[in-house]
C-alpha positions in Angstrom: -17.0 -16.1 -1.5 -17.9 -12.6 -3.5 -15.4 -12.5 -6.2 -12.5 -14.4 -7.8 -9.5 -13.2 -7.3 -6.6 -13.7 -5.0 -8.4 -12.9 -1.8 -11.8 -14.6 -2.7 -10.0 -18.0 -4.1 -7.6 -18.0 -0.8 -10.8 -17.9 1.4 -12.4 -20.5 -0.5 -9.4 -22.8 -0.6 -9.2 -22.2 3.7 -12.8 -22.5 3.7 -13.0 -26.4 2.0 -10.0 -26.7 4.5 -11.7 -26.2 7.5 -14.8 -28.0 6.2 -17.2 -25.6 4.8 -19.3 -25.5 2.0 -18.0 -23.0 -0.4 -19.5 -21.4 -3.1 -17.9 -18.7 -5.4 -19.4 -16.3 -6.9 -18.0 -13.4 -9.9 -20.1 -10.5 -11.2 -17.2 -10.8 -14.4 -14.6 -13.3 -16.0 -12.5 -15.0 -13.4 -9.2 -15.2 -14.3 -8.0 -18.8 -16.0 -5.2 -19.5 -13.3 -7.8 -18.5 -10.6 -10.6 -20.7 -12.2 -7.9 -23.8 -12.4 -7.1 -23.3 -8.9 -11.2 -23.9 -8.0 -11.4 -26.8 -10.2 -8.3 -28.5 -9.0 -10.1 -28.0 -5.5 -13.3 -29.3 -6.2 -14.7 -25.6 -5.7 -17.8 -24.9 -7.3 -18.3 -21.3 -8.3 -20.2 -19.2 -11.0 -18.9 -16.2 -13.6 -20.2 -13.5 -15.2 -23.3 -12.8 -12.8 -24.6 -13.9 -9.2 -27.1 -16.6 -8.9 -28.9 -14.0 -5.9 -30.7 -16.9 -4.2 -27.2 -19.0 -3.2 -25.4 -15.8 -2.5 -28.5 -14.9 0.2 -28.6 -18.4 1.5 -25.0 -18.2 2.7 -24.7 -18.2 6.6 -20.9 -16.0 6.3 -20.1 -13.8 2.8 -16.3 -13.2 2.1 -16.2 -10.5 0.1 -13.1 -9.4 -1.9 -11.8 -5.5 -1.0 -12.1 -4.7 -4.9 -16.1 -4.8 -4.7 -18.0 -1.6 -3.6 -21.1 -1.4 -1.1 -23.1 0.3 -3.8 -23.4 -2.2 -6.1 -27.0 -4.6 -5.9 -25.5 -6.9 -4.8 -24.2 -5.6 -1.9 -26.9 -3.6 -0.6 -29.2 -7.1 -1.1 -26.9 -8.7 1.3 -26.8 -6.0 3.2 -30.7 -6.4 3.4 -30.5 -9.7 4.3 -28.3 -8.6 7.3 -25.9 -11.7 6.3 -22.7 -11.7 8.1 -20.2 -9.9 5.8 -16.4 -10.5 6.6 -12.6 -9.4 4.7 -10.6 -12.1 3.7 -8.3 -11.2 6.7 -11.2 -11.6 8.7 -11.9 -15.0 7.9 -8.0 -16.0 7.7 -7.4 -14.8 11.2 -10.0 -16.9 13.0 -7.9 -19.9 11.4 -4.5 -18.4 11.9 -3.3 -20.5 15.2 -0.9 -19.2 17.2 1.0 -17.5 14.6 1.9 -13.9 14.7 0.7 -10.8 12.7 2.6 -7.6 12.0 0.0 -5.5 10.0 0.8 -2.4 8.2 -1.5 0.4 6.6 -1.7 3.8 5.6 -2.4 5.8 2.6 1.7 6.2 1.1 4.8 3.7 1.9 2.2 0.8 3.0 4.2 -1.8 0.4 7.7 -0.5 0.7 7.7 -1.0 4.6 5.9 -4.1 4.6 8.2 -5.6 2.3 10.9 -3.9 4.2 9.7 -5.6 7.9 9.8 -8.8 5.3 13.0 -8.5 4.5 14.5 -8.2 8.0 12.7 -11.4 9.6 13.2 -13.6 7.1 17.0 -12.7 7.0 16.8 -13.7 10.6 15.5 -16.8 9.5 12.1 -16.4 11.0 9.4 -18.6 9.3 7.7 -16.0 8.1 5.6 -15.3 5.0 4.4 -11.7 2.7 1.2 -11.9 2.5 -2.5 -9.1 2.1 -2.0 -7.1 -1.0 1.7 -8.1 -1.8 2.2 -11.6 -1.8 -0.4 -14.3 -1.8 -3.7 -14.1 0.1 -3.7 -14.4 4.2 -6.5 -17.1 3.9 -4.3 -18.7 1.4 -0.8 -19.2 3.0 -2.8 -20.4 5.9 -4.8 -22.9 3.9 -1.5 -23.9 1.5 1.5 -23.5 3.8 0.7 -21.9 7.4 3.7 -19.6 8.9 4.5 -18.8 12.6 5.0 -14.9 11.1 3.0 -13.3 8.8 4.0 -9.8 7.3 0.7 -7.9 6.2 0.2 -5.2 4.0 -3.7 -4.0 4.7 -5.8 -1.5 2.4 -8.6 0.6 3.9 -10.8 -1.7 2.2 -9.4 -5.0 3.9 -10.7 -3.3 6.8 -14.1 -2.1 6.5 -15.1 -5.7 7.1 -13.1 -7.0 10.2 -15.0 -7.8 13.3 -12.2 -10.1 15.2 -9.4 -9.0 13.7 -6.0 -8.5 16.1 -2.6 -8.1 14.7 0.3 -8.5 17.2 2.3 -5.3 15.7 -0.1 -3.4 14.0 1.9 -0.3 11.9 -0.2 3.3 11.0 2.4 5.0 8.2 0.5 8.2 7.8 -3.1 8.9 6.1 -4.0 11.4 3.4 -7.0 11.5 1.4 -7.5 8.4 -1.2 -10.5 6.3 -2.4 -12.6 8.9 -1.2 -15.4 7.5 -3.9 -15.1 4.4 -1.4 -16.5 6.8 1.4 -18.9 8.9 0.5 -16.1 11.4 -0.5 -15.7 11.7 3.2 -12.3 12.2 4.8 -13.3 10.8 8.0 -15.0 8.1 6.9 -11.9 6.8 5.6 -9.8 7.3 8.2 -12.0 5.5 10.4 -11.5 2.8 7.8 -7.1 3.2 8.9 -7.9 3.1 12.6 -10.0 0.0 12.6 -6.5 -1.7 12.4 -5.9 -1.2 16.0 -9.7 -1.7 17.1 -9.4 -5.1 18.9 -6.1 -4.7 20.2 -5.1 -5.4 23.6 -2.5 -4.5 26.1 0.2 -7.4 24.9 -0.1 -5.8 21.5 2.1 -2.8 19.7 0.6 0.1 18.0 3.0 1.8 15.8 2.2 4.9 14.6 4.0 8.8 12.9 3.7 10.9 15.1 4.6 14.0 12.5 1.0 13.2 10.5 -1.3 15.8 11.3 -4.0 13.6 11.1 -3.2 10.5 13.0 -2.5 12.9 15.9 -6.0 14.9 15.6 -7.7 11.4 15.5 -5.5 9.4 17.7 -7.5 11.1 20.9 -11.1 9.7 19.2 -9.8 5.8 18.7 -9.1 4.2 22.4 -6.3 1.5 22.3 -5.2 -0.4 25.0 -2.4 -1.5 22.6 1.5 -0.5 23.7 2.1 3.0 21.5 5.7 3.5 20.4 5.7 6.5 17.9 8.6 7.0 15.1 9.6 11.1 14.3 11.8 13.4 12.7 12.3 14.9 16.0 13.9 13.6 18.7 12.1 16.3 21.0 9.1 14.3 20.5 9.8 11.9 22.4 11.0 11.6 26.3 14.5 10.7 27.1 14.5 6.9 27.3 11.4 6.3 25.7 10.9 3.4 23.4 10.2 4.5 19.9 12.8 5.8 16.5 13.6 9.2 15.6 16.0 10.6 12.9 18.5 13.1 14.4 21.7 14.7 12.7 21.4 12.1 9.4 21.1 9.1 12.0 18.8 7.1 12.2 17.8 5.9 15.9 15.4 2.9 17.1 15.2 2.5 20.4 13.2 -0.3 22.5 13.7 -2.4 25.5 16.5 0.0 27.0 18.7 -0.3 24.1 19.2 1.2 21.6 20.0 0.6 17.4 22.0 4.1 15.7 22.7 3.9 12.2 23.6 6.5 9.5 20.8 7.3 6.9 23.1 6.8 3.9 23.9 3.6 4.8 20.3 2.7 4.2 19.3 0.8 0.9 16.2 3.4 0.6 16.6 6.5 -0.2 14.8 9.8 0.3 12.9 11.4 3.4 10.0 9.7 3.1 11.9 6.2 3.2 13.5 7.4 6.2 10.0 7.2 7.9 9.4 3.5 6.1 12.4 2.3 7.7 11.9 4.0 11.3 8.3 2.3 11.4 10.3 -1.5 10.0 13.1 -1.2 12.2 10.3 -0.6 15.1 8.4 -3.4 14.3 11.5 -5.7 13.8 12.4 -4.6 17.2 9.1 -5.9 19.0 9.1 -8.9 17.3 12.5 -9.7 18.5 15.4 -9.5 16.4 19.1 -8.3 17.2 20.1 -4.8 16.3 23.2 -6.3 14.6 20.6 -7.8 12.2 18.2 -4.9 12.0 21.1 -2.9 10.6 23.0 -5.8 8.5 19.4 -6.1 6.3 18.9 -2.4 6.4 21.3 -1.9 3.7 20.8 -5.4 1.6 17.5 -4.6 1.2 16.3 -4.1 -2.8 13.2 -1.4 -3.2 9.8 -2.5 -4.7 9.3 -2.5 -8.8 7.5 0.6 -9.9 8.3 2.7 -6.3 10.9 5.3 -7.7 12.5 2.6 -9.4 15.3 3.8 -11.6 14.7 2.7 -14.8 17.7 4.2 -17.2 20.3 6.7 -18.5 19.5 8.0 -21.7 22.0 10.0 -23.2 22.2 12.1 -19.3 18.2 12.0 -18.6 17.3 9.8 -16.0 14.1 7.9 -16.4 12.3 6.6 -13.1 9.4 4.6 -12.8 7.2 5.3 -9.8 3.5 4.2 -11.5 2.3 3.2 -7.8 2.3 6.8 -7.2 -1.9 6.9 -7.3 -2.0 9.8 -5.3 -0.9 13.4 -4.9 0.7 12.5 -1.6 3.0 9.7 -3.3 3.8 12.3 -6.0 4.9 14.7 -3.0 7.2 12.3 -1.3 8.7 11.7 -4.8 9.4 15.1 -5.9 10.8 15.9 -2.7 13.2 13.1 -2.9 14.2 14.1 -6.4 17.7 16.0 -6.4 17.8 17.3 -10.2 15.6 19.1 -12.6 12.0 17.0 -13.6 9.8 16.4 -16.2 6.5 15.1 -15.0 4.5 12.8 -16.5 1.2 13.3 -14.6 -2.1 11.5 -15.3 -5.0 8.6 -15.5 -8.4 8.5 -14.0 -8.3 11.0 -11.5 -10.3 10.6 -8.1 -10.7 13.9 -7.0 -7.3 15.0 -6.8 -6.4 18.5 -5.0 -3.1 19.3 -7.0 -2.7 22.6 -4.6 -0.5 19.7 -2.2 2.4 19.6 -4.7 2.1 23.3 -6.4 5.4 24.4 -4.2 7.3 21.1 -5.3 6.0 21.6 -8.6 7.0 25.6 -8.8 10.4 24.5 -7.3 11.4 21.4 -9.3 9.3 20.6 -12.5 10.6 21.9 -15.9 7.3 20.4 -17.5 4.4 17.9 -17.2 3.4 15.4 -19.4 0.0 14.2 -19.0 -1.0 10.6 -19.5 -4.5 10.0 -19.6 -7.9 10.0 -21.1 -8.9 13.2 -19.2 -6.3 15.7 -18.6 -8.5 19.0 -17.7 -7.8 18.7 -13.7 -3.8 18.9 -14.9 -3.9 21.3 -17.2 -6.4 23.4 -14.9 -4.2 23.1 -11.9 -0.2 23.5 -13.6 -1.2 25.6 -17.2 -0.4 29.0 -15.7 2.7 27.4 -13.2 4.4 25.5 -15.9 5.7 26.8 -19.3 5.4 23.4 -20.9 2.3 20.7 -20.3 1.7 18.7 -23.0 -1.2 16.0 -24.2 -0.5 11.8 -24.4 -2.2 9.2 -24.4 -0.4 6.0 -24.5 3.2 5.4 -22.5 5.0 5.3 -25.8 4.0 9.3 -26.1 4.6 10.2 -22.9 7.9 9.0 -23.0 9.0 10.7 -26.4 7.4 13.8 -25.5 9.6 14.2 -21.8 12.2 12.5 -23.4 11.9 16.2 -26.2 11.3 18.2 -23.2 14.5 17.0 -21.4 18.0 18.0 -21.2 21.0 16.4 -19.9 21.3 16.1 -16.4 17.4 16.0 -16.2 15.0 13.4 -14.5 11.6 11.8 -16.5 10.0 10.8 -13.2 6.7 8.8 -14.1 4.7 9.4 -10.5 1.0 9.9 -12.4 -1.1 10.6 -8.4 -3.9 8.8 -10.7 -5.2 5.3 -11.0 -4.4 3.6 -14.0 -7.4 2.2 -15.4 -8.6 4.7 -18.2 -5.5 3.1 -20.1 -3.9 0.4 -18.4 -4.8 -2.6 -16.8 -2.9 -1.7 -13.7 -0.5 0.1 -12.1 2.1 -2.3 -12.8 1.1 -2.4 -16.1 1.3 0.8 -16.7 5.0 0.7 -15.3 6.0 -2.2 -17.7 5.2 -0.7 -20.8 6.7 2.7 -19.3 9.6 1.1 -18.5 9.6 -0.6 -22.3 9.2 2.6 -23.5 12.5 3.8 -22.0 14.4 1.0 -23.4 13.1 1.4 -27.0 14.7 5.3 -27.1 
């Protein structure tokens, strides 16, 4: 197993389990609750550096998604010609009989798996959350096996699958991210997406937006054999009768199997255009994997949104503060500017990976009063929104930030923290970044 963390320590703990001889192996410091976990199991592993001649004696490598083909390591493996597999991957060849509903894309992956979640385990499916929210697949497998499992799936997840096959497999939308993954490539990348549905067959669902420009000029180039049903904004887009959801005079419509599930948008617990999609592409899902329309639209409107996805934070003397750090791309800072229905100061910024800001200059021109920029590196910012906006001013810790919008704002204004960069130039993560954000706010 190539790194420590969630993924490589769930792979190792399934790989003891079905009787193989497991090394792991961390280029850094593995974590202390990660390291217990391998001693508890009798796991031998190594920190800090790879001992090369183990790593290249290994008949299968697991790596984790976090670790880049560029690095020596990889391209010695890679040399070697050793079978190199995700930890999905590996978890699905022990998975059983259970069921997969994957979902991927570049925005909304988290919200709508959590979402699909939600609705089968309030129908009391044994199901569990697992990929990158929730414990590792190989994990829950090894620990406490599920007849469900709800997957949220990164591009990098999937560079490594060979076998592979989710029963539901969900395509949200793709824009350009991680591009430094992909040889700043914009196909290679969404090649990366598409693998989801690669070894698919004609009992399985593909569900897919049909509005995104891009999964429609691709869809043509990647053969399925997988049932499509499409979600739109247009009913006109698909045929009377057909299975799939559509939104349609603020109603939201799923249909499948001959019937049909209508429910009004504001009755849904997510709000904002781009949520609408999240819950077309859920209720779908939900659908195929069996449950009652009665339920479907009972959980709709129970369910609670995801921490740091425009998650209102506070009220501060009539300026609203909202907290959506997972926004590390310009496309997740489009989709929250357009749900935003008041005035906005911006706080923009982090370790930028390539960003074209030209996506959200209409939003910007339309809605932002002034951005705040958060990072180490603020040029690209200032370069792209100096001669748009009036006011764009320098931070470099959350506490800043938050004072300086906080100046800039007047009641009946909105501080929306949605940064369209990683987080790592000052933050340990995303949600990091959104904790001390959020204890920023508090502290005014």
């Amino acid at each position: 197993m190539l790194g420590a963390a969630e993924s490589g320590v769930g792979a190792a703990l399934l790989g003891v389990k079905m009787g193989w001889n497991v090394f792991v192996s961390d280029a850094g410091l593995i974590k202390e609750s990660f390291k217990q976990t391998l001693i508890n199991a009798n796991i031998e592993f190594e920190e800090s550096g790879h001992t090369m001649s183990r790593i290249l004696s290994a008949d299968c490598i697991v790596k984790s998604p976090g670790i880049p083909e560029k690095v020596a390591v990889m391209k010695k493996i890679r040399a070697e010609k050793i079978e190199v597999c995700s930890e999905i991957e590996f978890g699905f060849r022990y998975k059983g009989n259970s069921r997969i509903i994957a979902i991927t894309g570049s925005n909304g992956k988290s919200t709508t798996t959590k979402l699909i979640y939600h609705l089968l385990k309030e129908a009391d499916y044994d199901v569990a959350l697992v990929g990158n929210i929730g414990y590792s697949f190989a994990r829950q497998i090894a620990e406490d096996p599920k007849l469900w499992y709800v997957m949220e799936i990164s591009s990098f997840q999937l560079d490594d699958v060979h076998q592979f096959r989710p029963d539901v497999a969900v395509l949200l939308n793709i824009t350009p991210d991680h591009l430094d993954r992909y040889d700043y490539q914009f196909e290679n990348y969404i090649e990366a997406k598409f693998r989801i549905t690669e070894q698919q067959t004609a009992s399985d669902f593909f569900i897919l937006n049909m509005d995104d420009a891009v999964i429609q000029q691709y869809l043509s180039k990647h053969t399925t054999t997988a049932k499509k049903l499409f979600f739109t904004m247009n009913q006109d887009n698909l045929n009377e009768n057909e299975s799939g959801a559509f939104v349609n005079n603020d109603e939201l419509h799923i249909r499948y199997g001959g019937d049909e599930l209508n429910m009004s948008i504001h009755d849904l617990a997510l709000k904002g255009k781009h949520n609408q999609y999240n819950s077309m592409a859920a209720g779908i899902s939900a659908r195929v994997a069996g449950l009652r329309k009665e339920k479907i639209r009972e959980s709709f409107s129970t369910f609670e949104g995801l921490e740091h996805r425009l998650e209102f934070v506070a009220t501060v003397r009539g300026v609203d503060f909202i907290n959506d750090s997972k926004a590390t791309n310009v496309n997740s800072v489009w989709f929250a500017l357009e749900s935003m229905r008041q005035p906005v100061i911006l706080i923009l910024g982090g370790l930028d990976k390539g960003n074209d800001y030209n996506e959200i200059a209409e939003l910007v021109k339309d809605k932002v009063k002034a951005i705040v920029c958060m990072g180490i590196d603020n040029k690209p910012i200032h370069l792209a929104f100096d001669d748009m906006v009036n006011d764009v001013v320098d931070t470099q810790n959350a506490t800043d930030a938050v004072n300086a919008a906080y100046a800039l704002a007047e009641k009946g204004d909105a501080v929306l923290l949605s940064p369209a960069c990683a987080s790592f130039d000052l933050f340990k993560n995303y949600e990091d970044r959104g904790r001390q954000f959020k204890e920023a706010v508090r502290s005014l």
